[in-house]
C-alpha positions as CSV (number, residue, x, y, z in Angstrom):
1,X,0.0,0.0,0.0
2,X,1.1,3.2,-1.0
3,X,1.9,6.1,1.6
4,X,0.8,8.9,0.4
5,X,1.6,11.2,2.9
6,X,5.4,10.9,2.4
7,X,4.8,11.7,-1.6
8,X,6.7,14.5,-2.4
9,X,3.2,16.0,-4.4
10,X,1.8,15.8,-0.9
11,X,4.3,17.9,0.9
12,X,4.2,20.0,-2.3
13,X,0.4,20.7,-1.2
14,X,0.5,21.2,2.8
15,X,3.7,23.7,2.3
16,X,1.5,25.5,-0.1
17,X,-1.8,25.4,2.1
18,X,0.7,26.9,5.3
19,X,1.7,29.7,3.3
20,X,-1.2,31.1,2.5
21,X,-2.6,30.8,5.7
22,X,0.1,32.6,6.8
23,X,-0.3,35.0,4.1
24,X,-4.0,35.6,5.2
25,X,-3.4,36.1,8.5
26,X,-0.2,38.1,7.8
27,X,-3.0,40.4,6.2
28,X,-5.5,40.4,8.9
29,X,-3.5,41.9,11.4
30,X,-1.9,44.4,9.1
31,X,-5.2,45.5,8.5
32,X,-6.5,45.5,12.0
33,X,-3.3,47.6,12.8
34,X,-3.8,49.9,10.4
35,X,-7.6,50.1,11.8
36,X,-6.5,50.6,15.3
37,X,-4.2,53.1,14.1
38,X,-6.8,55.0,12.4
39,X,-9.4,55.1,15.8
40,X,-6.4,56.2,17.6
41,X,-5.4,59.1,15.6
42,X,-9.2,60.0,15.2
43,X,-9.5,59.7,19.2
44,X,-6.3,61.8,19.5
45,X,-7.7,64.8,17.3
46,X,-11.0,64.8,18.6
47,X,-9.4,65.2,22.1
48,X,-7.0,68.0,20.9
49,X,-9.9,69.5,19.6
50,X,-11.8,69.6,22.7
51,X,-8.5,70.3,24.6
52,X,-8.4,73.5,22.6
53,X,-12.3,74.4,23.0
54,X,-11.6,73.8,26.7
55,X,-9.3,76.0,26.9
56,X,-11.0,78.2,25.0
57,X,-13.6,79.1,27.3
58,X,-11.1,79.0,30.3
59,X,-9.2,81.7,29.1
60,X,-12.5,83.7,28.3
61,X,-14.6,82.9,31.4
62,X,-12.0,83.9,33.3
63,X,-11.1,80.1,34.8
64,X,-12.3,76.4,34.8
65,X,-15.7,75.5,34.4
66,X,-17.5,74.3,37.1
67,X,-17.7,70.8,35.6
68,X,-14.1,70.6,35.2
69,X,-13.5,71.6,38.5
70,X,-15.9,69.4,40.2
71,X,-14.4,66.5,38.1
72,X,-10.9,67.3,39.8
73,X,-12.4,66.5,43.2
74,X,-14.0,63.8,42.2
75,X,-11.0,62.2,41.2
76,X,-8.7,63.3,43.7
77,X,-6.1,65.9,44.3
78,X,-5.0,68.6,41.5
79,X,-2.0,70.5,41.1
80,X,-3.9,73.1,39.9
81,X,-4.4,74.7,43.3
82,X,-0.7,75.0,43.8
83,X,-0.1,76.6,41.1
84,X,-2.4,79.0,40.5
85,X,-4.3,79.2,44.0
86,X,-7.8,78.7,45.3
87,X,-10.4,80.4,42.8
88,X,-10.9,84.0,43.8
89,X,-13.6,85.1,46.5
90,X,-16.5,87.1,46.0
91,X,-15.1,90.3,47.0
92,X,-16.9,91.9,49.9
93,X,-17.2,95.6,51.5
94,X,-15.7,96.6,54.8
95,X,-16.6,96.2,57.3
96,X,-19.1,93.1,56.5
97,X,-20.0,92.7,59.7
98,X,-21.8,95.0,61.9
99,X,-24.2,95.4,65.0
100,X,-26.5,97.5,66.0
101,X,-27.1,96.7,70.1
102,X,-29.7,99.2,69.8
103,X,-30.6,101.1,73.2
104,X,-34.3,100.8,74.1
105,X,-36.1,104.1,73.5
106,X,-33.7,105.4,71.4
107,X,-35.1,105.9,67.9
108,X,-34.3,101.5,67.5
109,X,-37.6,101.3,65.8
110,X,-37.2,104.5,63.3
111,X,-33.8,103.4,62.6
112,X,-34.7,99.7,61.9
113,X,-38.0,100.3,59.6
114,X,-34.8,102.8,57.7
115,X,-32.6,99.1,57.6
116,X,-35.8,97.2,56.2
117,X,-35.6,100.0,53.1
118,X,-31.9,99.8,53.0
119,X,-31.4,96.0,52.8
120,X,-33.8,95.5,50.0
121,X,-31.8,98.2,48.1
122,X,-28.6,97.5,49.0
123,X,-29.1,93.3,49.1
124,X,-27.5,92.9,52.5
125,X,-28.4,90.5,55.0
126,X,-30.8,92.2,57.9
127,X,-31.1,89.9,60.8
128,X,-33.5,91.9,63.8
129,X,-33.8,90.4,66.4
130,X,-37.4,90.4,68.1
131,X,-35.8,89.5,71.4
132,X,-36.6,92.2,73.2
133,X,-36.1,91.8,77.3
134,X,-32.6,90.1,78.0
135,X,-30.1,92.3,77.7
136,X,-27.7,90.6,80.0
137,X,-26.4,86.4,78.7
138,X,-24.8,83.4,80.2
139,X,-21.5,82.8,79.1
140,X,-23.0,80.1,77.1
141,X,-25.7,82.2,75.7
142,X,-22.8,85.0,74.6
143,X,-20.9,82.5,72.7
144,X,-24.2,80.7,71.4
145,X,-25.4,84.1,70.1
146,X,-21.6,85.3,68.7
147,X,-21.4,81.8,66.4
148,X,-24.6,82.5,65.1
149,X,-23.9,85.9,64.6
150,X,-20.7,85.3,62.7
151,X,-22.4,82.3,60.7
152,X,-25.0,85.0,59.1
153,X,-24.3,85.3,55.4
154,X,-21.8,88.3,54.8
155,X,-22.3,91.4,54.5
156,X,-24.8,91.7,57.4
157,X,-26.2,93.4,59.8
158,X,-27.5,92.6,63.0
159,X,-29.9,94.5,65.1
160,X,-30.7,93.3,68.8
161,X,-31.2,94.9,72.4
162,X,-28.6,93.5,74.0
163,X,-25.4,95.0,76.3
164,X,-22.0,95.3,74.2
165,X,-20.5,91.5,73.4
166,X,-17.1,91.1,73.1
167,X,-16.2,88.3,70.4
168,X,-12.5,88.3,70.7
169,X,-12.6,87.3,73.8
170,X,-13.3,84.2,72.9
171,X,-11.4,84.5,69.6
172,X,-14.3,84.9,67.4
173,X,-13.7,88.0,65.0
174,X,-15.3,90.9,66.2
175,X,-17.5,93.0,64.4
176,X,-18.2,96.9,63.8
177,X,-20.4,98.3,66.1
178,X,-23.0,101.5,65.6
179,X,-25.7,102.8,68.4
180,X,-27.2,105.8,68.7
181,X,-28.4,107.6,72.6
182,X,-30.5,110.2,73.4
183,X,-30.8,113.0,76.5
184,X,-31.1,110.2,79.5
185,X,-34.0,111.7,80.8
186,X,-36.0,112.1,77.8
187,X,-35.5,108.4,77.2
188,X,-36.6,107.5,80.9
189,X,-39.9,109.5,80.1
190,X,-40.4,107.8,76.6
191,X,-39.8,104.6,78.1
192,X,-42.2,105.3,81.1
193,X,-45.3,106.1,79.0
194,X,-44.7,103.6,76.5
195,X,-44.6,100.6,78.9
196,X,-48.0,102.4,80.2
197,X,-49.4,103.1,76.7
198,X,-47.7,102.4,73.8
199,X,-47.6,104.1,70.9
200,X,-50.1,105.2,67.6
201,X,-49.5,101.8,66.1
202,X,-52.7,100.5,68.3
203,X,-54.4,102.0,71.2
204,X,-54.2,98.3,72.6
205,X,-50.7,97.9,72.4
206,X,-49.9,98.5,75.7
207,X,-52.3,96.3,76.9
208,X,-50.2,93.3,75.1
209,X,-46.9,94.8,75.8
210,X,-47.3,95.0,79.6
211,X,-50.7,92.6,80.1
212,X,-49.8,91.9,84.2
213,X,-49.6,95.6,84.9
214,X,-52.1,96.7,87.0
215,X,-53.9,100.1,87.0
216,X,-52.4,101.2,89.7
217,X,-49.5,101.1,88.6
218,X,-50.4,101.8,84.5
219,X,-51.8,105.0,86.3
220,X,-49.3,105.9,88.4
221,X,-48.4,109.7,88.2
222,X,-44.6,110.0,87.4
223,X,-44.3,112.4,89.8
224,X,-45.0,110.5,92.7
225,X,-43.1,107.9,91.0
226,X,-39.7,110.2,91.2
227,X,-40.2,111.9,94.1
228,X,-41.7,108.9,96.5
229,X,-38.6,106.9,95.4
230,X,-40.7,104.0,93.3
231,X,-38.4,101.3,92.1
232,X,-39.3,102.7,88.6
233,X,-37.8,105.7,88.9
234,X,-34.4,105.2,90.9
235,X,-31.2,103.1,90.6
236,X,-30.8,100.7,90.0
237,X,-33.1,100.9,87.2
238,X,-32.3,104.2,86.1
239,X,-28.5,103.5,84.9
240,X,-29.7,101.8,81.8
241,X,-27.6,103.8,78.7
242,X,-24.1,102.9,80.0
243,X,-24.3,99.0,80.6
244,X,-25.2,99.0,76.9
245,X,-21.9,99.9,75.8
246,X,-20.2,98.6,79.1
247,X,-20.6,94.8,78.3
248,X,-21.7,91.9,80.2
249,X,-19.7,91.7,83.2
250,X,-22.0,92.0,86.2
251,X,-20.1,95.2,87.4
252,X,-21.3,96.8,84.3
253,X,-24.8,97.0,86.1
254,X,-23.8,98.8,88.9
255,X,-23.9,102.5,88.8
256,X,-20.3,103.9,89.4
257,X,-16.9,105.2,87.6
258,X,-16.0,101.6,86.9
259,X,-18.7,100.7,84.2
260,X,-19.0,104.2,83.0
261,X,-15.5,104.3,82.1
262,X,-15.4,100.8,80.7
263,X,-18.1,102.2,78.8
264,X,-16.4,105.0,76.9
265,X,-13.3,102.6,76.6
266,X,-15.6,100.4,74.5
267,X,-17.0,103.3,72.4
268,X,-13.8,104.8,71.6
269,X,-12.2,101.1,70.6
270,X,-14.8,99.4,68.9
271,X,-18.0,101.4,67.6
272,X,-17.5,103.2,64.6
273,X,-20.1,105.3,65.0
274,X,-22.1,106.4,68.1
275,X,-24.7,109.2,67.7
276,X,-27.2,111.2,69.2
277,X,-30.7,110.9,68.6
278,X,-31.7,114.6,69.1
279,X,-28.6,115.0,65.9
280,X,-30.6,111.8,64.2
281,X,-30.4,113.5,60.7
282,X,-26.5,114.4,61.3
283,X,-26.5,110.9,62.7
284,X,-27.9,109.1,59.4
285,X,-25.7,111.4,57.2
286,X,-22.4,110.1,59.5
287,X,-23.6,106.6,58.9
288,X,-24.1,107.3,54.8
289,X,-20.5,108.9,54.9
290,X,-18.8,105.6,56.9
291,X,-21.2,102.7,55.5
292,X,-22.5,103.4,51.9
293,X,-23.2,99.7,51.2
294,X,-25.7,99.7,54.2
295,X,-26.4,103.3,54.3
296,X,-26.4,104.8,50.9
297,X,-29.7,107.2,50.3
298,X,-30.5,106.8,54.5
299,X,-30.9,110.5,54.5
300,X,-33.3,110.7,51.4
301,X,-35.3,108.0,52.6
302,X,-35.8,109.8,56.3
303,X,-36.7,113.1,54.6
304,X,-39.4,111.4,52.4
305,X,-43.4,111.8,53.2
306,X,-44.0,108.3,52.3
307,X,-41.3,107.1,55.4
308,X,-42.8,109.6,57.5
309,X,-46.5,108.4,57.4
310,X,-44.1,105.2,58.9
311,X,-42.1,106.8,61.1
312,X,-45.1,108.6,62.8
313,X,-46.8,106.2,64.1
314,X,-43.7,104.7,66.7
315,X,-44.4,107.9,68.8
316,X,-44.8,107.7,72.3
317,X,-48.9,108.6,73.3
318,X,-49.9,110.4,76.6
319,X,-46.7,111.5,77.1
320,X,-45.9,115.0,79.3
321,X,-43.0,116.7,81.7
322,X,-42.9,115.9,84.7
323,X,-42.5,119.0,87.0
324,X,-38.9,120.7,87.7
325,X,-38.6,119.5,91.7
326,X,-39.0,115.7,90.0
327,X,-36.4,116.7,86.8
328,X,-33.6,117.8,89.4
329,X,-34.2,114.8,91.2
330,X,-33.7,112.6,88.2
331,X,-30.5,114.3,86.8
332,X,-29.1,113.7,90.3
333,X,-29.5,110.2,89.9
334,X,-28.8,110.2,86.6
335,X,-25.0,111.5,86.5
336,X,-23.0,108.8,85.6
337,X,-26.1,108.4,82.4
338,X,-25.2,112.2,81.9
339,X,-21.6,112.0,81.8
340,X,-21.4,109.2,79.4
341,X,-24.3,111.1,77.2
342,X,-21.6,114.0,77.4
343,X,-18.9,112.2,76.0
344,X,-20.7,110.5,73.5
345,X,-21.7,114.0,72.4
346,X,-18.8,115.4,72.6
347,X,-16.9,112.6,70.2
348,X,-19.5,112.6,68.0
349,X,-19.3,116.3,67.3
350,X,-16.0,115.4,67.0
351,X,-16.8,113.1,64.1
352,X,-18.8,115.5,62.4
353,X,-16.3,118.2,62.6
354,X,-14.0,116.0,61.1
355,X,-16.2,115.7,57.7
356,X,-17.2,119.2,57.9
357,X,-21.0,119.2,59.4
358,X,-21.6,122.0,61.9
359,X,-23.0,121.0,65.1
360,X,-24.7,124.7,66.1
361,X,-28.3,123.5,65.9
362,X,-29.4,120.4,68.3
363,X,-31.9,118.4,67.1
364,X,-33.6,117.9,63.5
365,X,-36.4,119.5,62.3
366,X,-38.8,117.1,63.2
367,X,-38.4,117.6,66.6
368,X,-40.6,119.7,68.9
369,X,-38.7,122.3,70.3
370,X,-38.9,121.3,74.1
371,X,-37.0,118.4,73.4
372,X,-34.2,120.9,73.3
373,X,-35.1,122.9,75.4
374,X,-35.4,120.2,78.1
375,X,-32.2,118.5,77.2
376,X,-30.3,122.2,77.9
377,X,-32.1,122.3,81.0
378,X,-31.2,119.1,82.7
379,X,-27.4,119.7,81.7
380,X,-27.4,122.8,83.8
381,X,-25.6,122.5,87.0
382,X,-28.0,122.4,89.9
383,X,-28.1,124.2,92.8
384,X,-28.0,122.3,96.5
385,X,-31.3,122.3,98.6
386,X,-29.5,125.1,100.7
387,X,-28.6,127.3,98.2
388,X,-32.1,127.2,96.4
389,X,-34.0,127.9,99.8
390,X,-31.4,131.3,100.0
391,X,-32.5,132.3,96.3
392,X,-35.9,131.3,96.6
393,X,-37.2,134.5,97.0
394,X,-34.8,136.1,94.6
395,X,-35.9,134.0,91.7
396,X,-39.7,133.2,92.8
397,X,-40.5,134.8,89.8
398,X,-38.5,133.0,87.5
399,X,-39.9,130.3,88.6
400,X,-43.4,130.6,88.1
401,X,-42.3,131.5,84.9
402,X,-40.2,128.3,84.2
403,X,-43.5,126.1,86.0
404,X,-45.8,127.7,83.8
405,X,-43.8,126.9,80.4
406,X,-43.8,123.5,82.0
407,X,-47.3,123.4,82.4
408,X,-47.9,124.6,78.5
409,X,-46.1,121.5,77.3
410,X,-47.9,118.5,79.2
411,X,-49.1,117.3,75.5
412,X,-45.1,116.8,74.7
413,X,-45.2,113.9,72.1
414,X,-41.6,113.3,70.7
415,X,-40.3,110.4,68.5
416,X,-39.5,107.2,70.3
């Protein structure tokens, strides 16, 4: 039998058949190299071309898009921070933080319906607090209420009755403070009938403000109230202006030299601004001078008749003088409220000197004129019970006189 598979025809054939299946597949990966090859130079100049688009809008937007960025993190760390630094902040005014610890009875409620306008203009952050009878925290409370404070979107402003708060004692930044005072014993008087009374905004509204208070006391004549030595009406309730500024140490509570010169300390160091409210025009045109982005058109807004129909019903009702013998008794015990209302006076004079406003006319226009005229007479140095029995006869008529303009004026209605 022949063997057919050692025939040299045979071998002729299988060397054949292996060369062209080599051949063939010699050509199948030449062409799927060359395909490869194709994709790959495709995928490159697609991603050049987006590389370029990319950068494209980089350079004109200013930096990365968001997307971009946000795929960084996602991925991990980029060197892109190092060199070229964290992506720029929104730029903000200064100061951006500021506080208004307004003082009760003070023009607060003027000034804040004036921030309601303002921040609605000027899109800045208003936070008023309607916390309204604790002056005085905890430790706890003071670094409760500085965190949230300092958490409040920037720029703000933040409006509260509350006693100074220092943030850096416990190194939290501190912020700009503003406040505006008025005549001590104009605000006792405003503050007396409005706790009795309230204001325009509702006949009722004492009745909710003050719902425990009996008629007895609602009714009580001030003058009685001075001179008979009521609680009401003497220390320590009647040092009230200078613990505002003094801070929340419990000395700052106690009438004497200690709190009232802590007090100017703290004005002098850390208010920018604080101004009388019988200047509250000047005061207003200070604050548009220091703080445009809060401030900017304060003064035209004040001025207008459509703020005014506002602005007019926060006055005081049933409010009238009480007699000279009860005045002298209250500037007595007010003299530590009076020397601090001096100074603050005095520097904020100062501050309008220094920007050119005069200071020759108290009070705005808006103000009654015995709101002056009070506030000049209460700053007069007073004569000892001894030496006003030896003048008495002397100046008897003078003072019927004085008693009789007092008289005139019991319908005195100022603004709050």
């Amino acid at each position: 039998m022949k063997n057919y598979n050692s025939s040299p025809r045979l071998k002729n054939q299988s060397s054949n058949h292996t060369g062209d299946r080599n051949n063939k597949k010699g050509g199948w990966l030449s062409s799927l190299w060359l395909r490869f090859s194709l994709r790959d130079y495709i995928f490159c100049m697609a991603t050049l071309f987006l590389f370029s688009i990319g950068s494209l809008f980089y350079q004109l937007n200013g930096g990365a898009p968001k997307v971009l960025l946000e795929i960084r993190q996602y991925l991990g760390e980029s060197t892109f921070k190092d060199d070229h630094g964290p992506p720029a902040l929104k730029v903000l005014p200064f100061p951006s933080q500021v506080i208004y610890n307004r003082v009760g009875k003070c023009g607060s409620r003027t000034v804040v319906l004036l921030l309601r306008i303002l921040a609605e203009k000027h899109q800045f952050t208003l936070v008023s607090s309607d916390i309204h009878n604790k002056t005085r925290l905890t430790k706890h409370e003071q670094v409760d209420l500085m965190r949230n404070i300092s958490s409040i979107p920037q720029p703000f402003l933040y409006t509260r009755h509350v006693h100074f708060l220092n943030f850096t004692r416990f190194r939290i930044e501190q912020p700009v403070y503003i406040n505006i005072i008025r005549d001590p014993i104009n605000r006792f008087l405003s503050n007396y009938f409005f706790r009795r009374f309230g204001d325009w905004r509702g006949e009722q509204n004492h009745l909710i403000r003050t719902p425990q208070m009996k008629d007895e006391e609602r009714y009580l004549d001030i003058n009685v109230c001075i001179l008979e030595n009521y609680p009401e009406c003497s220390n320590p309730r009647l040092f009230y202006i200078v613990p505002y500024f003094c801070g929340q140490h419990p000395q700052c509570r106690e009438p004497g030299v200690w709190a009232l010169d802590r007090a100017k300390q703290n004005v002098v160091e850390n208010f920018l601004l604080v101004g009388i409210l019988e200047e509250l025009e000047d005061v207003l045109f200070l604050l548009e001078r220091l703080l445009p982005h809060y401030f900017s058109d304060v003064v035209a807004i004040y001025k207008s008749p459509e703020f005014w129909k506002l602005g007019n019903l926060t006055g005081t009702v049933r409010k009238h003088t009480p007699t000279l013998e009860a005045l002298h008794v209250l500037y007595r015990r007010m003299k530590y409220e009076y020397d601090f209302y001096d100074f603050v006076r005095d520097q904020f004079h100062l501050a309008k000197r220094k920007i050119g406003l005069r200071s020759a006319q108290m009070g705005s226009a808006h103000e009654p004129g015995l709101l002056r005229e009070l506030a000049l007479t209460t700053q007069k140095p007073l004569l000892d019970e001894e030496e006003e029995e030896e003048e008495e006869d002397e100046g008897e008529d003078k003072d019927e006189q004085e008693w009789q303009a007092v008289e005139d004026a019991n319908n005195w209605l100022v603004q709050p």
